[in-house]
N, C-alpha and C positions, 0 to 999 in steps of 0.2 A: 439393709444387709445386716444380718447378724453374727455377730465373734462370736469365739468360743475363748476363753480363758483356761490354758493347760499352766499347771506347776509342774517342776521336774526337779529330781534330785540331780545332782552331777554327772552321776554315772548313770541315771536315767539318758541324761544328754550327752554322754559320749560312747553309749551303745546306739543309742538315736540318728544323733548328726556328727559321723566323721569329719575332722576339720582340714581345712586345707592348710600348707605350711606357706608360712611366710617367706616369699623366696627372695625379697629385697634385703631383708636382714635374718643371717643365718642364727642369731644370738638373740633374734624376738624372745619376749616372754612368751606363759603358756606352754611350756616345753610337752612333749611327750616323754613318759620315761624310757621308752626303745630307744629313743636315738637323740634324744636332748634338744631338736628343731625344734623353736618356736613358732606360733602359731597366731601370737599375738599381732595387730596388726596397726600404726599410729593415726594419729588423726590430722596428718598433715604432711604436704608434699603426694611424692608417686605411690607412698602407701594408702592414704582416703583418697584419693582416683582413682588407684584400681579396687579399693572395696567401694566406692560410688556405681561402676560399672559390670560391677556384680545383680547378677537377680534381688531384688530385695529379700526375697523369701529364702535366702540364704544368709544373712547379714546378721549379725549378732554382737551386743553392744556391754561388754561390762560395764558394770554404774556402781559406784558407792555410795550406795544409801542409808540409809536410817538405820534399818536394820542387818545392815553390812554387805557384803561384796554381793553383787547379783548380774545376772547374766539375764537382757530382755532382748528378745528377739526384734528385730529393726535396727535403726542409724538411729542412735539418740547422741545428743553434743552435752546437755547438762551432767552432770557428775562424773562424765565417761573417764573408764579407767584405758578401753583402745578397742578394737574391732575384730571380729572375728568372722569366719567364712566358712561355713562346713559345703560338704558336697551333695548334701542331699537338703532339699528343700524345706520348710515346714508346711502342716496344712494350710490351702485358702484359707482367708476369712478364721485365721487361730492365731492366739499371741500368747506367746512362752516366755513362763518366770520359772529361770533355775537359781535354784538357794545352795548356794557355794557350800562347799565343807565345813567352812569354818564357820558358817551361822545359819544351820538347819543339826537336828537330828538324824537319827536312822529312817527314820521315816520321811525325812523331807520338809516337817513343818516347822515352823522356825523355834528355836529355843524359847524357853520363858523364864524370863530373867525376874 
């Protein structure tokens, strides 16, 4: 079976996959700037159960990495900063790297330091 490897800018990914609001804690990170709901989602207790019981293909994982904050599509537990859930799915067989604001360009490719 073959992947595809997509990059996305931030607002590549929040024109893409609207996310769903954290409804366990009204004060989640992530916030939208409309209405201040966090969307962020933790990684333990009734919040990583209900994003477990989520589609995977909805599932989205911030990670602090090497080259700073990043958003990969999937459950990942190493570096994770918390969980995320949009409403629309990503493709089969595609794995998505969003380069945060703070450590990409206009164009989405990462700075060079």
């Amino acid at each position: 079976m073959n992947t595809t490897d997509i990059f996305l800018t931030e607002n590549e990914f929040d024109k893409q996959y609207p996310l769903r609001r954290n409804h366990f804690d009204p004060n989640a990170g992530w916030g939208t700037e409309t209405d201040g709901e966090g969307c962020l989602f933790e990684a333990y207790g009734e919040e990583i159960e209900f994003v477990r019981k989520q589609d995977p293909a909805t599932v989205w994982t911030g990670v602090d990495s090497d080259e700073g904050p990043l958003l990969l599509s999937g459950l990942h537990y190493c570096d994770r900063i918390g969980f995320l859930v949009s409403t629309k799915p990503r493709p089969a067989n595609t794995w998505v790297t969003v380069r945060l604001d703070s450590c990409s360009d206009e164009d989405g490719s990462p700075e060079k330091q």
